[in-house]
N, C-alpha and C positions, 0 to 999 in steps of 0.2 A: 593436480593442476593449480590451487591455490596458490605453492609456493611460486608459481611463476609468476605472479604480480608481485612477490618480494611482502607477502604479509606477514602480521607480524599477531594477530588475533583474528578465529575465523570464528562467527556466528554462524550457526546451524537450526534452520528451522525443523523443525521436529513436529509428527504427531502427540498429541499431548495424552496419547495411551499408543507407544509403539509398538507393536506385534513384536513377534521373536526375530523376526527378520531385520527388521528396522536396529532394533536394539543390538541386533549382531554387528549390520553396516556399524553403529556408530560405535561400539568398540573398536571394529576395525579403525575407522579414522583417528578418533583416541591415541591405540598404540601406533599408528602409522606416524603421524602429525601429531602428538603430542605433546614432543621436548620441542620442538622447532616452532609451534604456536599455541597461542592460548587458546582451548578452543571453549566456545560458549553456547550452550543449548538453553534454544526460545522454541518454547510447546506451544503450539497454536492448536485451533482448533481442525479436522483435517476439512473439511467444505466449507470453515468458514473465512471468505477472502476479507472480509470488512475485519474481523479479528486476527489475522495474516497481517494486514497492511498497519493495522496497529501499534500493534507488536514488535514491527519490523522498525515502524516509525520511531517508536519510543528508543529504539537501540539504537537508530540516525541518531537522535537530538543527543545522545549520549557519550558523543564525541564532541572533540574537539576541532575546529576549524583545522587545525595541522595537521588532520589525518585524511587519507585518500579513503576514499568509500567507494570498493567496485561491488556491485551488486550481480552475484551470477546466479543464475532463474535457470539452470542447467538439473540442477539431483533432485530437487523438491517433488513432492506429486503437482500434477498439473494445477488443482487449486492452488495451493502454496505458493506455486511460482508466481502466480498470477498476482498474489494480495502481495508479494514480496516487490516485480514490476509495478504495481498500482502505490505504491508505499513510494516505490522507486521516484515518482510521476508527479508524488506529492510533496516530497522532500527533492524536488530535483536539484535544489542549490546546492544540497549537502554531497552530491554524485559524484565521482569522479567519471566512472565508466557502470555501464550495466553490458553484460555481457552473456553466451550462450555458446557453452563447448559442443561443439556436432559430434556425433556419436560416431559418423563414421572414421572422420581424420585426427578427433580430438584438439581440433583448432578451435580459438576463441574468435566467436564472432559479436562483433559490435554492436552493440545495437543501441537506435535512436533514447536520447533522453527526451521524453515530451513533457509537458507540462499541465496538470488542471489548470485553466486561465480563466477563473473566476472573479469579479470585483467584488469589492466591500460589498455592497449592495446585494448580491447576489451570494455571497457567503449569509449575510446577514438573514435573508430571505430562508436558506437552506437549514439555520441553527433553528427559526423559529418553525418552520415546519416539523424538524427533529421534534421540537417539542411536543406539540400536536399534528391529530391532522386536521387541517380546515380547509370548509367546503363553501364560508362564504370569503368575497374577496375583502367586502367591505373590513370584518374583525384580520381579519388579516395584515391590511394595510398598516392598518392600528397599530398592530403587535409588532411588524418589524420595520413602524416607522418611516413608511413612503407612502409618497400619494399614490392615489388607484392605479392613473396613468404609468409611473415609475416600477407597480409593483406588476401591471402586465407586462412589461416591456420584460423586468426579469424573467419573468415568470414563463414567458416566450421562449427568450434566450437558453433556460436551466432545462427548461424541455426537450429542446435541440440538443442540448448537450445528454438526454439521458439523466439527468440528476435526480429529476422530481417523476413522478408521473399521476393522474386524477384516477384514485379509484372510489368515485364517492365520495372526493374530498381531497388533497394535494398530500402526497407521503413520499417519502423519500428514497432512492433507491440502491442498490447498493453501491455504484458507483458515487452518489451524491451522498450515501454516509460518509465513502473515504474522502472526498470533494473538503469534507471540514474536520477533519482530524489534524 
């Protein structure tokens, strides 16, 4: 299915210890798709989406504005696909299309590019939680730089969104790791 977007390098997310099955699949692909594309194997971890979207990210920025990036969330295991869309979401300027072949007709379906819609402020807010967790508001403020008022208002907003949540103190989630990657 990949050559039907006309590509010309396919990255492959991989278990970063494949069973004998996995390793079969990808020799299949290998000799199937070999001479026709380059292909590139990125080991993730296999539950971890925040190391998924990473990963994946790092292999966006690795291109160049002249290349189309469709991103298909179709073969991976369900985590994988997930951290691959969430990477997808994160990097959505780099996108061309994200996509998902249906099992039964092997048609590509489209699917939505969305965006994390964070502001400075509220990145800012999310890098300094990464660092610690803090349970008062006051050292808080301090640390990432807004008044009390500015850093509730964030702190509101990131919550809505799933980014942060108070266990004892403000920490980060896994959506709001990939939030600043």
């Amino acid at each position: 299915t990949a050559t039907k977007f006309g590509a010309d390098s396919l990255f492959l997310i991989v278990d970063e210890n494949p069973d004998e099955k996995q390793s079969a699949s990808l020799e299949t692909i290998k000799n199937a798709l070999g001479k026709a594309l380059k292909i590139n194997i990125v080991k993730t971890k296999l539950y971890d989406i925040v190391d998924t979207a990473k990963k994946a990210i790092a292999v966006m920025e690795n291109h160049s504005e002249k290349d189309s990036i469709i991103v298909d969330i179709t073969a991976s295991r369900k985590t994988q696909s997930l951290g691959l869309l969430f990477a997808a979401y994160k990097r959505s300027e780099l996108i061309k299309k994200i996509v998902y072949i249906s099992e039964e007709d092997k048609t590509p379906i489209e699917l939505p590019i969305l965006s994390f819609d964070i502001t400075d402020s509220q990145e800012a807010l999310l890098h300094e939680i990464e660092k610690k967790k803090y349970s008062n508001l006051k050292d808080l403020a301090e640390k990432a730089g807004m008044s009390r008022a500015m850093l509730y208002r964030n702190i509101v907003e990131v919550k809505k969104m799933r980014l942060i949540e108070n266990n004892d103190g403000f920490v980060l989630t896994d959506a709001g790791r990939i939030a600043i990657l």
